[in-house]
N, CA, C and O atoms as a Maestro MAE file, in Angstrom:
{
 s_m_m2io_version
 :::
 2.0.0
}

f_m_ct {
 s_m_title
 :::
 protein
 m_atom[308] {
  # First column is atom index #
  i_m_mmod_type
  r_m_x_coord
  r_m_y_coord
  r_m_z_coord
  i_m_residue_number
  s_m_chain_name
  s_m_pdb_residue_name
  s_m_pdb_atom_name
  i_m_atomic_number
  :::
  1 25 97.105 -64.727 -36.637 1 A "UNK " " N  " 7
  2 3 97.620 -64.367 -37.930 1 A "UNK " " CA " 6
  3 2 96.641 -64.873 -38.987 1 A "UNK " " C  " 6
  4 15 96.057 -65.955 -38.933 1 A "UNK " " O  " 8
  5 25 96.502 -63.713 -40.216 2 A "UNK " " N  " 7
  6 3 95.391 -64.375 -40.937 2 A "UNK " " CA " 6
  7 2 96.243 -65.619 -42.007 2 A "UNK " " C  " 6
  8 15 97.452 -65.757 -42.192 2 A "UNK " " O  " 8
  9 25 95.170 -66.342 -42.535 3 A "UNK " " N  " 7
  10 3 95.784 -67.237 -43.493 3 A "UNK " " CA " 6
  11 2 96.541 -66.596 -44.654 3 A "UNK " " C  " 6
  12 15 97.636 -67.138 -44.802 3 A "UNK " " O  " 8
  13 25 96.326 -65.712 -45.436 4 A "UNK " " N  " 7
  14 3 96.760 -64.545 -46.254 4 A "UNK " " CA " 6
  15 2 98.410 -64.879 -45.657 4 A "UNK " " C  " 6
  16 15 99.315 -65.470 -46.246 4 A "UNK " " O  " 8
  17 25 98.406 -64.290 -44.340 5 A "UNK " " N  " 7
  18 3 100.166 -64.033 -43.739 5 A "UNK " " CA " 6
  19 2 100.414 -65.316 -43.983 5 A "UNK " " C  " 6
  20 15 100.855 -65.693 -45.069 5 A "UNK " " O  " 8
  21 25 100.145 -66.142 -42.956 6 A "UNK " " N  " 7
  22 3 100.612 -67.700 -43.062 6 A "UNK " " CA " 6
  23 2 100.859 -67.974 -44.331 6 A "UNK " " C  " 6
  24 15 102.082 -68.117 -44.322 6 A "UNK " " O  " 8
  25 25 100.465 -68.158 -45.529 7 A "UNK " " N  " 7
  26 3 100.537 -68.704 -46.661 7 A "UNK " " CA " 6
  27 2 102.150 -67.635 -47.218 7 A "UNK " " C  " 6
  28 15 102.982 -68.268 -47.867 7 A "UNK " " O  " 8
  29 25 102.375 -66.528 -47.005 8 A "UNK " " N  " 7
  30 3 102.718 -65.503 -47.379 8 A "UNK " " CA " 6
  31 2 104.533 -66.085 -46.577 8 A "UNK " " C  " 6
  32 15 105.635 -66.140 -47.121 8 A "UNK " " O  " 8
  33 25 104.225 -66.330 -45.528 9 A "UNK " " N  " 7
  34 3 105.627 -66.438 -44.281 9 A "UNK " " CA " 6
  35 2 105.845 -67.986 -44.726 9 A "UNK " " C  " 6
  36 15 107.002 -68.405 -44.759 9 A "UNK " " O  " 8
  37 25 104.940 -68.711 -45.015 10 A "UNK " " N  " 7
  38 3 105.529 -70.358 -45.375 10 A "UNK " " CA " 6
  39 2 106.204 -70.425 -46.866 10 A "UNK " " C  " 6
  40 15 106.875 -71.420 -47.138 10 A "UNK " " O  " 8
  41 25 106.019 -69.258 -47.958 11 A "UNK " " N  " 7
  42 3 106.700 -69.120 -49.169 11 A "UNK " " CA " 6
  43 2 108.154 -68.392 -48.741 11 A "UNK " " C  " 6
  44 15 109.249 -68.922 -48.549 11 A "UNK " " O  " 8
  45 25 107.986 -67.797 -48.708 12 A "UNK " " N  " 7
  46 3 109.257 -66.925 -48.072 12 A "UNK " " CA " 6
  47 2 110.052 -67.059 -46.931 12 A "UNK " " C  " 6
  48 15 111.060 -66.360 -46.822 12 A "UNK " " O  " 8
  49 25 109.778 -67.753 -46.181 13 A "UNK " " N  " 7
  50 3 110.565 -67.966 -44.687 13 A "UNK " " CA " 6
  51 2 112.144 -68.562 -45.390 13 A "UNK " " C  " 6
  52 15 113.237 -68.085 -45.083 13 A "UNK " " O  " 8
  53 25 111.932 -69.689 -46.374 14 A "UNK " " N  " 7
  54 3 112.800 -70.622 -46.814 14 A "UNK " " CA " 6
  55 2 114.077 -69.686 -47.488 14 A "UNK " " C  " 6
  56 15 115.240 -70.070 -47.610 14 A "UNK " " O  " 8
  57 25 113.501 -68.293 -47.906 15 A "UNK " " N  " 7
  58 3 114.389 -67.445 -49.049 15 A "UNK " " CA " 6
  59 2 115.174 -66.007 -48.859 15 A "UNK " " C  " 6
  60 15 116.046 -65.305 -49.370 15 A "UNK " " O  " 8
  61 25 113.713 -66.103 -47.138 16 A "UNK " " N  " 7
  62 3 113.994 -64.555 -46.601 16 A "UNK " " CA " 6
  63 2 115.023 -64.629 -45.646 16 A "UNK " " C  " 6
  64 15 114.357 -64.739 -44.616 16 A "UNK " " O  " 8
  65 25 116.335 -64.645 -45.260 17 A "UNK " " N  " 7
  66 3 116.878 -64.700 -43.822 17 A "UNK " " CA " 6
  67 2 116.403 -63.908 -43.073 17 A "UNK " " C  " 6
  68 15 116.473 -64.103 -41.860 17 A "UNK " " O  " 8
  69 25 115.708 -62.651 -43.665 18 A "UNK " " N  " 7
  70 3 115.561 -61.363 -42.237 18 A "UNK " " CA " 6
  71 2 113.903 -61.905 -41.833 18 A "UNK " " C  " 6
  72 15 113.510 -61.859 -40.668 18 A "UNK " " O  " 8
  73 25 113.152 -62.339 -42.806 19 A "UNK " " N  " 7
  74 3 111.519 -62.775 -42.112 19 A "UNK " " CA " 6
  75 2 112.220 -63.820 -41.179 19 A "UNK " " C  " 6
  76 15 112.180 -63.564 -39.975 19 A "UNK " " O  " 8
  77 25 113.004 -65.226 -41.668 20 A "UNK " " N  " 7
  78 3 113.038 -66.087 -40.751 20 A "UNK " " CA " 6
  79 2 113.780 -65.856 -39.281 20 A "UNK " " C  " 6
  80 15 113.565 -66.440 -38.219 20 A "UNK " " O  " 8
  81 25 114.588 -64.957 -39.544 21 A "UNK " " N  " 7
  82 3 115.001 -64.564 -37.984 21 A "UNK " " CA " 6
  83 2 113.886 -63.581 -37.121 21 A "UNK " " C  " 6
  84 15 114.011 -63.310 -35.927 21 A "UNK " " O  " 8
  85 25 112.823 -63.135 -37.960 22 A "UNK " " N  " 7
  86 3 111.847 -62.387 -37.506 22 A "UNK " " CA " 6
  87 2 110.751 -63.501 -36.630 22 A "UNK " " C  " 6
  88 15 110.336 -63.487 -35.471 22 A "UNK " " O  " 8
  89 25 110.524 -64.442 -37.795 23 A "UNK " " N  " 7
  90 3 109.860 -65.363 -37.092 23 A "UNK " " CA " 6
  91 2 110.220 -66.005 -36.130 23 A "UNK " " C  " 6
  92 15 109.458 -65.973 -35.164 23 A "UNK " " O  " 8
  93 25 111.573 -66.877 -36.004 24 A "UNK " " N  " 7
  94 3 112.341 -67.638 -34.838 24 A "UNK " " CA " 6
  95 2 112.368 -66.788 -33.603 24 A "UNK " " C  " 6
  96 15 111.990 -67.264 -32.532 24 A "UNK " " O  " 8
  97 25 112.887 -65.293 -33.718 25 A "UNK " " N  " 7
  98 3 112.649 -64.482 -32.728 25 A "UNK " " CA " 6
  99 2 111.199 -64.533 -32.092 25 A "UNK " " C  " 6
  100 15 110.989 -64.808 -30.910 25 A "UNK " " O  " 8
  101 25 110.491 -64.313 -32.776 26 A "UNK " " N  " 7
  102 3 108.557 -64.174 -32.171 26 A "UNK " " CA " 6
  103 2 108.004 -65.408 -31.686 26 A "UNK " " C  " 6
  104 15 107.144 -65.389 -30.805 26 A "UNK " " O  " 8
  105 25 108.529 -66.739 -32.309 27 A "UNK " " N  " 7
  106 3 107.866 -67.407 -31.405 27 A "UNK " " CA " 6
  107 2 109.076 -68.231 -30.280 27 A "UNK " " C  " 6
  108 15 108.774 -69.292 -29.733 27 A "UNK " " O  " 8
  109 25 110.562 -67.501 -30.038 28 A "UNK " " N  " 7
  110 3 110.922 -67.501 -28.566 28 A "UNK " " CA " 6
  111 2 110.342 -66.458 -27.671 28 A "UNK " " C  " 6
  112 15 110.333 -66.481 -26.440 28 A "UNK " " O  " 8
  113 25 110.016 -65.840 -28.204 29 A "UNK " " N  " 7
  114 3 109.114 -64.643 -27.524 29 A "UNK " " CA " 6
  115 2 108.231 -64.965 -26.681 29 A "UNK " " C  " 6
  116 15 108.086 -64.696 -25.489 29 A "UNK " " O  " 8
  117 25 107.325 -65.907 -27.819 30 A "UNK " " N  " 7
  118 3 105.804 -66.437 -27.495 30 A "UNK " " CA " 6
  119 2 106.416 -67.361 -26.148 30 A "UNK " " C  " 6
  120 15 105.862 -67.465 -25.054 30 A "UNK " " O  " 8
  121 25 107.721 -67.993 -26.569 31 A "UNK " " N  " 7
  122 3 107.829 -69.487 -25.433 31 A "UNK " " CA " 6
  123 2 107.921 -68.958 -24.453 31 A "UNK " " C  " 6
  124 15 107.258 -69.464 -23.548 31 A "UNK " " O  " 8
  125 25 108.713 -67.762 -24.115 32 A "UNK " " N  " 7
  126 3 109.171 -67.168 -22.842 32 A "UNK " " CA " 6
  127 2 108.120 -66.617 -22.220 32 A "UNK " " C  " 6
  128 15 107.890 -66.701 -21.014 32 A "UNK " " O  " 8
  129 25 107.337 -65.931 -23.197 33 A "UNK " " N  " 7
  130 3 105.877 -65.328 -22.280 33 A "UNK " " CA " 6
  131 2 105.018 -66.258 -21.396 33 A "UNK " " C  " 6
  132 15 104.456 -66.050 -20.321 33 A "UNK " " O  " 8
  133 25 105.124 -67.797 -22.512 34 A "UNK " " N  " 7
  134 3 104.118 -68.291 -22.115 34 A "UNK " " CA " 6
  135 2 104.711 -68.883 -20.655 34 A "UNK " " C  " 6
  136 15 104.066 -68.904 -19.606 34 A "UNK " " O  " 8
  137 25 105.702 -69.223 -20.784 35 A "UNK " " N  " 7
  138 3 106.394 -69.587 -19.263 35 A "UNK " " CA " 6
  139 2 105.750 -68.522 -17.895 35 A "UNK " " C  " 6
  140 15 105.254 -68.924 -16.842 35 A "UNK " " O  " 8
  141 25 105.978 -66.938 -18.380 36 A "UNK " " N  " 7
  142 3 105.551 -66.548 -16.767 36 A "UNK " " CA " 6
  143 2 104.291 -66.353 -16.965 36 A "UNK " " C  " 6
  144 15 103.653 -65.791 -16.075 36 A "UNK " " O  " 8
  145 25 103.568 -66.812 -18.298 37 A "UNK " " N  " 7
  146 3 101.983 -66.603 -17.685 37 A "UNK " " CA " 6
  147 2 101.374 -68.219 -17.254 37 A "UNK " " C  " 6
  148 15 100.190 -68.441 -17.000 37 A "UNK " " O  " 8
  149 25 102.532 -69.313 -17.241 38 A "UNK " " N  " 7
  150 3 101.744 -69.832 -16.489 38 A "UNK " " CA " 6
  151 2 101.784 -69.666 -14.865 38 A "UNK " " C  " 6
  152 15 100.874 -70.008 -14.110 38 A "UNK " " O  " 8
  153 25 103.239 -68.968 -14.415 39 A "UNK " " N  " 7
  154 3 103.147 -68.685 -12.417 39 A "UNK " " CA " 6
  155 2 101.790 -68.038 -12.483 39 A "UNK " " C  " 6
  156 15 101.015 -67.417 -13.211 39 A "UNK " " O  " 8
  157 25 101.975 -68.576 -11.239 40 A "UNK " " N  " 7
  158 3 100.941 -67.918 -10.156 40 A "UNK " " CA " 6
  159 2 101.731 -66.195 -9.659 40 A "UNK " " C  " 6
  160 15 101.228 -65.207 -9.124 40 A "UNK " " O  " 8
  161 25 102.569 -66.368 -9.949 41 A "UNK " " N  " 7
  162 3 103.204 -64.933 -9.213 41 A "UNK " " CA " 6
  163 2 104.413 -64.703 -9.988 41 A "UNK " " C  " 6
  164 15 105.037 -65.647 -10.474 41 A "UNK " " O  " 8
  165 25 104.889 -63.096 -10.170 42 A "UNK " " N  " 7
  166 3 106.053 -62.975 -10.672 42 A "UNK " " CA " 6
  167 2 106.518 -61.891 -9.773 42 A "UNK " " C  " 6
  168 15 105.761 -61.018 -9.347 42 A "UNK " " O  " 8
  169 25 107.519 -61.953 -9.553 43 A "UNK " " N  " 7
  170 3 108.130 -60.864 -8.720 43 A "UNK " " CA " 6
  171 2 108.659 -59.848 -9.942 43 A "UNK " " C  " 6
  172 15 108.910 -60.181 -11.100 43 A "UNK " " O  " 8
  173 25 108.759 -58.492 -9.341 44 A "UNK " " N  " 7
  174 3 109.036 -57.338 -9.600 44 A "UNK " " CA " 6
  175 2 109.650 -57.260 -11.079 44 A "UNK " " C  " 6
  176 15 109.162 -56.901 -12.151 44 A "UNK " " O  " 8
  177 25 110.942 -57.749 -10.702 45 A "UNK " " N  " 7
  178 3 111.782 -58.369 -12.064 45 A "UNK " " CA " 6
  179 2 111.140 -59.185 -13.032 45 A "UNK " " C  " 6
  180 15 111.256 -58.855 -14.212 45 A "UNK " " O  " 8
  181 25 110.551 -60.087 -12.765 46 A "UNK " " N  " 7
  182 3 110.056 -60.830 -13.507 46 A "UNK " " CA " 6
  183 2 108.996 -60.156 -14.345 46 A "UNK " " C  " 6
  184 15 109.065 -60.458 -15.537 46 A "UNK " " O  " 8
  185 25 108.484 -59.711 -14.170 47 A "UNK " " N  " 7
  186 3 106.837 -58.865 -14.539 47 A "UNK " " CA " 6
  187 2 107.647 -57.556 -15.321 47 A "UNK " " C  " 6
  188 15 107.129 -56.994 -16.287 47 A "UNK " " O  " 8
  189 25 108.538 -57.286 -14.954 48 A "UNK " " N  " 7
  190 3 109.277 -55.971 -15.889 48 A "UNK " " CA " 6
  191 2 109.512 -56.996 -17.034 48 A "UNK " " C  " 6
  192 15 108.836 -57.003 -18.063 48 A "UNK " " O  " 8
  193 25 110.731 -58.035 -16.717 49 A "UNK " " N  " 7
  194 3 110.906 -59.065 -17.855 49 A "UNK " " CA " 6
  195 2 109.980 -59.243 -18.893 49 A "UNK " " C  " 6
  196 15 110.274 -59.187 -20.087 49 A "UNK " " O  " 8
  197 25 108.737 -59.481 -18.389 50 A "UNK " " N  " 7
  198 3 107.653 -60.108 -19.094 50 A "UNK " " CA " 6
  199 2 107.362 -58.761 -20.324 50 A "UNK " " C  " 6
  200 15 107.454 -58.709 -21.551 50 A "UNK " " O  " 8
  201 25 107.052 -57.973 -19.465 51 A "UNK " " N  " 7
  202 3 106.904 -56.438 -20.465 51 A "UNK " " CA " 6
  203 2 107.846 -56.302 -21.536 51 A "UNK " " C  " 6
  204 15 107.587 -56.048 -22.712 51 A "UNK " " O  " 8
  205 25 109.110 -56.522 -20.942 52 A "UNK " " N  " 7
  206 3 110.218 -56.056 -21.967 52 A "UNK " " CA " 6
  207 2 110.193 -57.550 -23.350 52 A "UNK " " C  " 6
  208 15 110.785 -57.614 -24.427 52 A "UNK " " O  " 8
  209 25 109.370 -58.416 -22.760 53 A "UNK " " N  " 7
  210 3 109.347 -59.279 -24.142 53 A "UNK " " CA " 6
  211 2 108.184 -59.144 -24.888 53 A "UNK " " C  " 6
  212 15 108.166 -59.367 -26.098 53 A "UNK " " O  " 8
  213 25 107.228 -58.798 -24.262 54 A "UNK " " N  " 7
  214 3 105.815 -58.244 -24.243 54 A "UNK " " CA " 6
  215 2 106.122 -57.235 -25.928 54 A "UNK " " C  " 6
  216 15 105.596 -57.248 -27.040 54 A "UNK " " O  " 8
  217 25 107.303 -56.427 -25.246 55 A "UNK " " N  " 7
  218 3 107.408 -55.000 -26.301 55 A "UNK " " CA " 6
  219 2 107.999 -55.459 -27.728 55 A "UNK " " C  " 6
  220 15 107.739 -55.119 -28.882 55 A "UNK " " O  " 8
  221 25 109.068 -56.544 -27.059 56 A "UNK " " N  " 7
  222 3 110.323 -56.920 -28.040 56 A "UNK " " CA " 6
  223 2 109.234 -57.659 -29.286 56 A "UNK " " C  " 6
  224 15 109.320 -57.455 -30.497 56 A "UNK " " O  " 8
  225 25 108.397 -58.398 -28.708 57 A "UNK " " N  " 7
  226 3 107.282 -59.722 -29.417 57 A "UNK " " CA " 6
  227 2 106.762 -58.670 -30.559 57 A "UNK " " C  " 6
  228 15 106.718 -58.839 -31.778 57 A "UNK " " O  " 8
  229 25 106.386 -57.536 -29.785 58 A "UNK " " N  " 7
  230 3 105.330 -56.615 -30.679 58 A "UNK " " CA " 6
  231 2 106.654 -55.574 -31.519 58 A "UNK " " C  " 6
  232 15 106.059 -54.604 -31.988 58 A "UNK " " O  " 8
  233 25 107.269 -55.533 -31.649 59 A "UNK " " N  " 7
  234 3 108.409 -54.888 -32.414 59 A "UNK " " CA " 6
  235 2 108.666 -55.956 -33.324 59 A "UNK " " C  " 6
  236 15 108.787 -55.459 -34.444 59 A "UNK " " O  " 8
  237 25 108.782 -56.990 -33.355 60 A "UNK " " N  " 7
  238 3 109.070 -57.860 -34.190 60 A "UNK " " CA " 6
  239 2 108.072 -58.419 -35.073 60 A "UNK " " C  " 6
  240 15 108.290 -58.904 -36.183 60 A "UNK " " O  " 8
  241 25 106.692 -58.283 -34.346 61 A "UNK " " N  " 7
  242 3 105.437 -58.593 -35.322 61 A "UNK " " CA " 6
  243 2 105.420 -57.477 -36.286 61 A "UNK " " C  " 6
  244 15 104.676 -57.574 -37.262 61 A "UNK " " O  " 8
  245 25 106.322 -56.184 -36.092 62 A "UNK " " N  " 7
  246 3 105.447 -55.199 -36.590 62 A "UNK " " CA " 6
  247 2 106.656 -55.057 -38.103 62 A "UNK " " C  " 6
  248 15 106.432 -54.615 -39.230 62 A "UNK " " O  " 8
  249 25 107.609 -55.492 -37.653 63 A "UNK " " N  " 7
  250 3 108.715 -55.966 -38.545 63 A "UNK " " CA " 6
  251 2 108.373 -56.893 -39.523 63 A "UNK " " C  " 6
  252 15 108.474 -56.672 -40.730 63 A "UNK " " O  " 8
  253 25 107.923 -58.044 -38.969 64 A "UNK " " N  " 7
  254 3 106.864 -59.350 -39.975 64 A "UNK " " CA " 6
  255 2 106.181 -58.358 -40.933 64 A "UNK " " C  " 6
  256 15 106.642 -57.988 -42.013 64 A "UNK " " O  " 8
  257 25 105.019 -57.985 -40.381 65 A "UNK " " N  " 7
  258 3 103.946 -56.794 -40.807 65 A "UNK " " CA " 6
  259 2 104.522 -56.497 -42.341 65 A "UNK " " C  " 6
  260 15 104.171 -56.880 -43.457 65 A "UNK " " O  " 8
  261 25 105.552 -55.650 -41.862 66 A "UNK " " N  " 7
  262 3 106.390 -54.849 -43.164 66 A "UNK " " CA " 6
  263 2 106.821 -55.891 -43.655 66 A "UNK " " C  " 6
  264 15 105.937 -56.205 -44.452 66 A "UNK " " O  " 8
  265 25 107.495 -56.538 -43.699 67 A "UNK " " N  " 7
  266 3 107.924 -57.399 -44.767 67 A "UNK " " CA " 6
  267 2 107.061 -58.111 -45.889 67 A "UNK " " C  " 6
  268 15 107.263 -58.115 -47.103 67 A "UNK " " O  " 8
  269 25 106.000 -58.740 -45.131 68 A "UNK " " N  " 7
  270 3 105.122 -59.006 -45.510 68 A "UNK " " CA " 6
  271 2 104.096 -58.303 -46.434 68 A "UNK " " C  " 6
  272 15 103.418 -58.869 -47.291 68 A "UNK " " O  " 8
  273 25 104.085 -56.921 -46.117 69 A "UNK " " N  " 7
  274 3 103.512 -55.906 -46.728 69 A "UNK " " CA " 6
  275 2 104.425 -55.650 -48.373 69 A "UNK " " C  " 6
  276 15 103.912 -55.504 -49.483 69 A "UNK " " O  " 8
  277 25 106.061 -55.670 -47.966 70 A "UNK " " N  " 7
  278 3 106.124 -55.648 -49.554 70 A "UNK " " CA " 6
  279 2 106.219 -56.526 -50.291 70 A "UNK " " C  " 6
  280 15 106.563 -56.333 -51.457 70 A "UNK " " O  " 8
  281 25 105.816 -58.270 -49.595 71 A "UNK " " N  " 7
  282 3 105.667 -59.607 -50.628 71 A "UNK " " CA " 6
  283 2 104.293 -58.963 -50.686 71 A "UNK " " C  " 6
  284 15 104.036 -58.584 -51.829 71 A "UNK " " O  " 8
  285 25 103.476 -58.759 -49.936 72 A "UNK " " N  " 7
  286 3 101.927 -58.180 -50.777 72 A "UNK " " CA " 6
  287 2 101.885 -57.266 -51.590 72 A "UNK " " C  " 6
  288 15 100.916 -57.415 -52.333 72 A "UNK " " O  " 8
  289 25 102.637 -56.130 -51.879 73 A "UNK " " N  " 7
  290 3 102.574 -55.134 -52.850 73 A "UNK " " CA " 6
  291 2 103.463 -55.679 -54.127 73 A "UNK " " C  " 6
  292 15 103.204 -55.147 -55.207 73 A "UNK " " O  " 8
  293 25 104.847 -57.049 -54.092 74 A "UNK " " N  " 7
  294 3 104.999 -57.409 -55.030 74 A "UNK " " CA " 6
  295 2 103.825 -58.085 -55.900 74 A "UNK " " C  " 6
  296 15 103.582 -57.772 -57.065 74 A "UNK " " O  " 8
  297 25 103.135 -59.061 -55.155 75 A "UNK " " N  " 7
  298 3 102.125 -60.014 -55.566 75 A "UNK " " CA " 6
  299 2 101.090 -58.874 -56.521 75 A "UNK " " C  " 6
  300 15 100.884 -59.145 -57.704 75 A "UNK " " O  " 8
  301 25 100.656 -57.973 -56.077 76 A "UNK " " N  " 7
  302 3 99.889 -56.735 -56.944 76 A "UNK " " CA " 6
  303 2 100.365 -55.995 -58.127 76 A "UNK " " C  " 6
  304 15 99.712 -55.348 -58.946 76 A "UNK " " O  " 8
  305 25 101.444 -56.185 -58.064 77 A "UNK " " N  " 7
  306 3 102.023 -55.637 -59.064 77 A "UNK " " CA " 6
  307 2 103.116 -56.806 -60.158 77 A "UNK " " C  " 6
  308 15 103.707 -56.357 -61.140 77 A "UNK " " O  " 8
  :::
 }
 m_bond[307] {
  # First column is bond index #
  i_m_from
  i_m_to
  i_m_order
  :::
  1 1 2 1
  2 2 3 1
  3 3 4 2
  4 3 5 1
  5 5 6 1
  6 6 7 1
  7 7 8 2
  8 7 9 1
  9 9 10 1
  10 10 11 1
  11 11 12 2
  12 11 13 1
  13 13 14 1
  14 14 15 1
  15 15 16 2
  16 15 17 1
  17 17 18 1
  18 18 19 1
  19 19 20 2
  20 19 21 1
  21 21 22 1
  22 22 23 1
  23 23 24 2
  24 23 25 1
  25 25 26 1
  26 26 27 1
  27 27 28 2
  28 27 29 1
  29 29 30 1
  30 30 31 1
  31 31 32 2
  32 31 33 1
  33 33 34 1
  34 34 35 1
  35 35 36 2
  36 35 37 1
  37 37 38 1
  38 38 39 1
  39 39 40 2
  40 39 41 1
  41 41 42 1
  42 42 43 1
  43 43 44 2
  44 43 45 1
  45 45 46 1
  46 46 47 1
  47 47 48 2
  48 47 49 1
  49 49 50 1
  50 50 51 1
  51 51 52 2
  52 51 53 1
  53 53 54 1
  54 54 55 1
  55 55 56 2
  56 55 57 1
  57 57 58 1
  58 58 59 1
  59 59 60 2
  60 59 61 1
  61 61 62 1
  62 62 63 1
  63 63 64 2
  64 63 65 1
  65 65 66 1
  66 66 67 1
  67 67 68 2
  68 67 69 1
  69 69 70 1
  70 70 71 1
  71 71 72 2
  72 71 73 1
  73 73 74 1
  74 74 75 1
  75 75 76 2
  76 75 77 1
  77 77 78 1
  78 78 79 1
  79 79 80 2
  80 79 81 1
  81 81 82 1
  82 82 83 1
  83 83 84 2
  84 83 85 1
  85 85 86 1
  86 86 87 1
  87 87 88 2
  88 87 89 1
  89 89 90 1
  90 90 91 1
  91 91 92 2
  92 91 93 1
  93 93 94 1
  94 94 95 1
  95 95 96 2
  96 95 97 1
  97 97 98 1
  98 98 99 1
  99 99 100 2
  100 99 101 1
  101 101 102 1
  102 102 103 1
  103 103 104 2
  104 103 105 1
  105 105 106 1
  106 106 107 1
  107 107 108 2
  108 107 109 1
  109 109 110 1
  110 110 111 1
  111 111 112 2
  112 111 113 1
  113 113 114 1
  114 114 115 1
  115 115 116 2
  116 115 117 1
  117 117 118 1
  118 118 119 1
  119 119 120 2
  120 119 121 1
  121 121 122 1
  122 122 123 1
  123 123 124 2
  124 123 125 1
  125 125 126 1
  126 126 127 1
  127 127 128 2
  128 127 129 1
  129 129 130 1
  130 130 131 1
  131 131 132 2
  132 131 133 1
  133 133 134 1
  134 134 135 1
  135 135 136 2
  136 135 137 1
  137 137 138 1
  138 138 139 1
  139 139 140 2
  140 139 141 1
  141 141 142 1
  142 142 143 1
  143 143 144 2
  144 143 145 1
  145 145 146 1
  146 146 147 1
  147 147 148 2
  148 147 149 1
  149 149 150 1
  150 150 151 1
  151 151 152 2
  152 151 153 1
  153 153 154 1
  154 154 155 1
  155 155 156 2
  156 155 157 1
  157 157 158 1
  158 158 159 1
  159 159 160 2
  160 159 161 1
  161 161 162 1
  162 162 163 1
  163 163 164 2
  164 163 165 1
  165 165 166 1
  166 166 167 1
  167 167 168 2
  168 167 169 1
  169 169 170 1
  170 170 171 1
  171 171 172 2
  172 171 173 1
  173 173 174 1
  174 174 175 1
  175 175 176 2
  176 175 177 1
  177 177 178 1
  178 178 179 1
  179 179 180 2
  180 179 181 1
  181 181 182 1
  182 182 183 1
  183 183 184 2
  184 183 185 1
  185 185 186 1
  186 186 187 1
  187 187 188 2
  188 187 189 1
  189 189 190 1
  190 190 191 1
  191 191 192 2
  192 191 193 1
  193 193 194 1
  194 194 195 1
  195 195 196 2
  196 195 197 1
  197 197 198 1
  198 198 199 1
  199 199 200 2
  200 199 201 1
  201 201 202 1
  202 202 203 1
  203 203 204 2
  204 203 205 1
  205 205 206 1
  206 206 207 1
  207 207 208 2
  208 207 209 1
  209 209 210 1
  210 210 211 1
  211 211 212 2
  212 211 213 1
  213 213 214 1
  214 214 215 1
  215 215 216 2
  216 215 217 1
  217 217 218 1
  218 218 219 1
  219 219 220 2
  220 219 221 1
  221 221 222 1
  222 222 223 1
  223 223 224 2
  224 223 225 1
  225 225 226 1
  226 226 227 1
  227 227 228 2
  228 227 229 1
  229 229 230 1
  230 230 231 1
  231 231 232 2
  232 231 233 1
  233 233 234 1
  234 234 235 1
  235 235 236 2
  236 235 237 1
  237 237 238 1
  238 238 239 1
  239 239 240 2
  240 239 241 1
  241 241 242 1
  242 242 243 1
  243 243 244 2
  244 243 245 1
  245 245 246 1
  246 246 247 1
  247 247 248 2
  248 247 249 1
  249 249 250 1
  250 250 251 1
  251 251 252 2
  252 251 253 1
  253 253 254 1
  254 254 255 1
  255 255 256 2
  256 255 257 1
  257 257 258 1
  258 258 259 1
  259 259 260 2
  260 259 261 1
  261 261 262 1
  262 262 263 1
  263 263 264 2
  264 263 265 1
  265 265 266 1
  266 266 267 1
  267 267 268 2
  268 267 269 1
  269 269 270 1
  270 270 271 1
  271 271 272 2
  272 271 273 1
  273 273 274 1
  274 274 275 1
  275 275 276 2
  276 275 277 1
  277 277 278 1
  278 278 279 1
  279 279 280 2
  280 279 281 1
  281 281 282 1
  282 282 283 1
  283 283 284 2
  284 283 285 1
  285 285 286 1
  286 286 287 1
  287 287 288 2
  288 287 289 1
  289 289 290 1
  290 290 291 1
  291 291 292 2
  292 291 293 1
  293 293 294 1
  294 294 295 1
  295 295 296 2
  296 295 297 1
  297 297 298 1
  298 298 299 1
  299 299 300 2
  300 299 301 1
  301 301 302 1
  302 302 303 1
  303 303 304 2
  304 303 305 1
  305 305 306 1
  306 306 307 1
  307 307 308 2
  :::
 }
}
């Protein structure tokens, strides 16, 4: 994430409820991923699992994204 966002999500997290549940969501995301990428092996299920948070992580960044996009178009205007 560039510093731009960061600076952008640490003003607003405190004011936004929908960024901060955006954020809390993304980085359980991050925790859960990082769990099966540390096995050595995931079975079938597991590796679908991983995808389906894989997708959920990137649906929710893309949610951040936008939000973020209209604290940047307020800041311009």
């Amino acid at each position: 994430m560039e510093k731009q966002d960061l600076e952008l999500i640490n003003r607003y997290i405190g004011i936004d409820p929908e960024l901060k549940r955006y954020m809390d969501e993304h980085a359980e995301f991050e925790r859960l991923l990082e769990e099966y990428n540390r096995r050595p092996y995931l079975t079938a299920e597991e590796s679908l699992e991983r995808k389906r948070l894989q997708k959920m992580k990137l649906a929710g960044r893309d949610k951040i994204e936008q939000i973020l996009a209209k604290y940047r178009k307020e800041a311009v205007a």
